[in-house]
C-alpha positions, 0 to 999 in steps of 0.5 A: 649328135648322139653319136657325136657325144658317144665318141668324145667320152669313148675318147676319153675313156681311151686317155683314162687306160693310156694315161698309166702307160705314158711312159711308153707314148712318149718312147714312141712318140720321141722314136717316131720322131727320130725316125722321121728325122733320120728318113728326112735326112736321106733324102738331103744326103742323096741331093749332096751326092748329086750336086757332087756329080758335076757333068760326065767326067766330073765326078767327086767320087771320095765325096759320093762314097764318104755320103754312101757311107752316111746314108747307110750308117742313118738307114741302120739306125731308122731301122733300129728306131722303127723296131724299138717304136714297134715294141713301145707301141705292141706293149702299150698297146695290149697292156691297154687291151688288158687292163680294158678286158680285166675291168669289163670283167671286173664290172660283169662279176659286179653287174646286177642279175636285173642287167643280165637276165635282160641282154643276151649272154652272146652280146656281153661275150662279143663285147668283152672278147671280139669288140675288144680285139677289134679295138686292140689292132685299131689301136695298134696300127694307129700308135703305129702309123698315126705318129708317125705319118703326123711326125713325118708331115710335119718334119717333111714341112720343116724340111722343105722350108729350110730348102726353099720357103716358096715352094713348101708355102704351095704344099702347105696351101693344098693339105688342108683339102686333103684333111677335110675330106678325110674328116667329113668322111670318117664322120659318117663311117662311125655310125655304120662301123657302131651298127656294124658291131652291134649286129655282129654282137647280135648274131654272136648271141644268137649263135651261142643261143642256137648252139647251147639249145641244139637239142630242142632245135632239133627236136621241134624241127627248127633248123629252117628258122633257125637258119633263115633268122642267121641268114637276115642278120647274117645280111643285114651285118653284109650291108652295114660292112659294105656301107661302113668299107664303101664310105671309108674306101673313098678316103684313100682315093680322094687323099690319093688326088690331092697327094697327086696335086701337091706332087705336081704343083711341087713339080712346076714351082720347083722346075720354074724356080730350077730354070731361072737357077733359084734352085739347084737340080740337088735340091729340086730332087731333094723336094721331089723326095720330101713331096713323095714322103710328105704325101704318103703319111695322108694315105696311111692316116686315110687306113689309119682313120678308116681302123679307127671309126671301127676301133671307136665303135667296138670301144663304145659298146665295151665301155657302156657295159663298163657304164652299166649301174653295178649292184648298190654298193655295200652300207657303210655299216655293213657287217660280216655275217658270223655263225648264224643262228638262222633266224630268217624274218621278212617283214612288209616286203614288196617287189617287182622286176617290172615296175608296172607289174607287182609280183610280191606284195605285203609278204610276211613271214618268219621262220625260226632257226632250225625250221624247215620250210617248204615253198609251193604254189602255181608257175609265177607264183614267186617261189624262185623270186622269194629264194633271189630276195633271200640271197640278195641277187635283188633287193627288196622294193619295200619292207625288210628281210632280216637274219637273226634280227639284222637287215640283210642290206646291212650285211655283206653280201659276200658273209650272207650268200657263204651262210647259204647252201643253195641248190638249183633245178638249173646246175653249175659245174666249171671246166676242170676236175671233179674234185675241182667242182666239189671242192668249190663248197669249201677249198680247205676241205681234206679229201676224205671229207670230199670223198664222204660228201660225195657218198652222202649225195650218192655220186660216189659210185658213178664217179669211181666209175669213170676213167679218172675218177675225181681227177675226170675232167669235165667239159664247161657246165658238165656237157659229158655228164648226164642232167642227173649226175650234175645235180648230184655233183651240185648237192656233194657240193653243198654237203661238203660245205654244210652251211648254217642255212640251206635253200633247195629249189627242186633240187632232186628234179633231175633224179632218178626215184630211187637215188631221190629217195637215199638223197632225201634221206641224207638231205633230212640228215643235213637239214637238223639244226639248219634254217631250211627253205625248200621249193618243190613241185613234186609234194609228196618231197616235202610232207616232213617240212615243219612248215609249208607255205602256199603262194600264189600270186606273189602272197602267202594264201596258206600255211602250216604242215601237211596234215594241217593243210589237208584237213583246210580241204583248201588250195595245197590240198587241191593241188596234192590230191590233183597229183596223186590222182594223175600219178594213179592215171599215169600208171593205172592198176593192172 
């Protein structure tokens, strides 16, 4: 039943992307027409020339030539109309193709990071590029051979029945067979062509995971694994094909019968009818001819159908993504966010991304502009969770967040994340120039600006060293630079923008000790004035913070400075002393 209900709105969904494009369906449909009328005609043509052939001897050859002439000139003309229904139906078809693909991406820049942090980016990309392309040729050879096989079926019909009522009332008696069988059977393709995409989508995503972590695979010696989990789903996606091309094939065959009986029953009641001289020998080879072009169309729609039911269920994975609920959307009385002053307050706020297990609760906190906050604790404790309700990647399930007294959801998302610098432990960079990835921060900013940000992140250096300077082009997410000098491409960014407020979450991870050094320096420079929210494991980066917080379990356990919390003798006292202690055993005195 379900599958039942996921293709009538999947085929309504297609009505919705054609609609716009009508002006094209209808060319085709009155080309594929025209087409159908002038293939129909041949065959009348043809019956003439052999009435017109009486016995040997007896040949009116003016009349047969002057039909050739005809016959040639519709030949010239179904030809012409079969090319301008191809180009109708080619346009139609990926201007559909297009505007599904612009608005399932669309929709992904809209989805919540709840939605993509629970599906597997390989899936998402199966779906918007090999689902879609899987339906655009379903699509495709079904403009091209649907309206026309079901044009020719019913223009041969009405053709038949201008030449002779009794014998197409026999064609007509044995069709519906045919149709119900190819009925019955695409009803039970459609399930396994729908498990056949979304294993196919399973093992791209599995792909794309195998190959974006090749280094850990190797290093742990999980290749084996690796391969033997491809090679159960590589199986499983063999036999879901096979089912879903066994099931299909039997429509063409079983079509192919009945054709073969409507041929012969076209042939006894035409050669009866012929005997008792009901029928001339023209026009009994005219009907052999109708019978033949009426039975094709059946085998191709049987194709047709068969592309179909895959077409369908690539289009039904692509549309529940287009389905999914995107963030909230704006308040109505959303402002911009101007000139902020950073005053950042969270008051009573609870959160969880699992309902039954709470992360964040009853936290309270107010940070004045200008401060410096640092953000410590344990694993989980909910420190990159704090910076995601800060930015507004989630909501908050209770209480408030507010800057310069104003509710965040009262805010455009789009005026609050430009008021935030944010650096990450897990860095970002485009395919393209590294002038593109900097200039990103802020694409009006003159190249000497560009060129100072990059000396105040201390990339500067290793960027003139490379072959084209700014102008090197690097691979997707910087995979011809080192982890360090992509978080440094990251932090020249953020100092080209110099936003009003700035959220650095372990943001020197991938550093070197002595560049981190010269970068907390320069990041102390560009932190004066500005609200500031720093996460950090290592503690002895954040002992001029003008306030540390000390989470664990998504609270606030401690607060202060670092010398206020070391003489607390208490948990971030611990938890430093517990560092230094290791880094004295790490490299011991000599």
């Amino acid at each position: 039943m379900r599958n039942e209900n996921d293709r009538k709105k999947t085929y309504q969904k297609i009505l919705q992307y054609i609609r716009p494009h009508a002006f094209y369906l209808a060319a085709s449909i009155i080309l594929a027409a025209v087409t159908v009328i002038l293939t129909l005609y041949i065959p009348i043509l043809t019956g003439r020339a052999i009435d017109h052939i009486i016995a040997a001897g007896e040949v009116e050859f003016a009349a047969v030539v002057g039909i050739l002439k005809r016959i040639a000139a519709v030949a010239v003309l179904t030809a012409l109309a079969q090319w301008l229904m191809s180009a109708c139906n080619n346009q139609m078809t990926y201007c559909i193709v297009q505007d599904i693909r612009r608005d399932a991406f669309r929709h992904l820049q809209k989805l919540p990071l709840s939605y993509l942090d629970t599906n597997a980016y390989g899936d998402i990309i199966s779906r918007i590029v090999a689902d879609v392309d899987q339906f655009a040729d379903g699509l495709l050879m079904g403009f091209t051979q649907l309206f026309t096989g079901v044009v020719t079926i019913l223009g041969t019909l009405g053709f038949m029945y201008s030449v002779h009522p009794a014998i197409t009332l026999v064609v007509v008696l044995i069709t519906p067979l045919s149709l119900f069988v190819a009925q019955f059977i695409a009803k039970k393709t459609f399930h396994m062509f729908k498990l056949q995409s979304e294993t196919r989508g399973e093992q791209t995503a599995f792909v794309d995971e195998v190959i974006s972590n090749q280094k850990v695979v190797q290093a742990f010696g999980r290749q084996q694994k690796a391969t033997e989990k491809f090679d159960e789903m590589n199986e499983r996606l063999g036999k879901y094909s096979l089912r879903a091309i066994f099931f299909s094939s039997l429509v063409n065959p079983v079509t192919r019968f009945v054709n073969s009986l409507v041929y012969t029953g076209v042939c006894v009641s035409g050669a009866l009818f012929a005997i008792r001289g009901m029928l001339s020998v023209g026009q009994l080879t005219c009907f052999l001819s109708y019978a033949n072009q009426y039975t094709k169309p059946f085998n191709e729609i049987s194709g047709v159908i068969t592309e179909l039911q895959g077409a369908i269920a690539c289009a039904t994975r692509v549309f529940d993504l287009m389905e999914q609920m995107t963030d909230p959307p704006e308040a109505a009385d959303a402002r911009v966010l101007t000139d902020p002053k950073g005053n950042v307050e969270l008051k009573n706020v609870d959160f969880s991304y699992v309902p039954q297990k709470p992360l964040i609760r009853d936290f309270n906190l107010k940070v004045y502009s200008g401060q410096r906050v640092a953000i410590v604790g344990p694993t989980g404790c909910g420190k990159t969770t704090l910076i995601n309700l800060l930015m507004r990647f989630y909501d908050v399930n209770g209480g408030t967040i507010s800057v310069d007294g104003v509710d965040i959801r009262h805010l455009t998302r789009e005026s609050l994340r430009t008021n935030y610098g944010m650096v990450l432990q897990e860095t970002w960079l485009k395919k393209g120039t590294i002038r593109d990835n900097i200039m990103m921060g802020k694409p009006n900013a003159t190249e000497e600006e560009m060129i100072q940000a990059a000396k105040r992140s201390h990339a500067h250096n290793f960027i003139k060293r490379m072959s084209g300077g700014y102008d090197t082009v690097i691979e997707e997410d910087g995979g011809n630079l080192s982890q360090g000098q992509k978080q440094l491409l990251c932090i020249a960014r953020v100092m080209l923008a110099l936003p009003p407020m700035l959220i650095l979450d372990e943001a020197t991870s991938s550093i070197d000790t002595r560049t981190e050094l010269k970068i907390q320096n320069a990041f102390a420079t560009m932190m004066k004035g500005r609200t500031s929210f720093i996460v950090a494991h290592r503690l002895s980066t954040i002992k001029e913070a003008d306030v540390i917080l000390v989470m664990k379990d998504g609270s606030i356990i401690e607060q202060g400075d670092h010398e206020t919390l070391l003489k607390k003798n208490g948990f971030y006292a611990t938890l430093y002393r517990s560092q230094f202690v290791e880094t004295l055993q790490t490299f011991p005195a000599k």
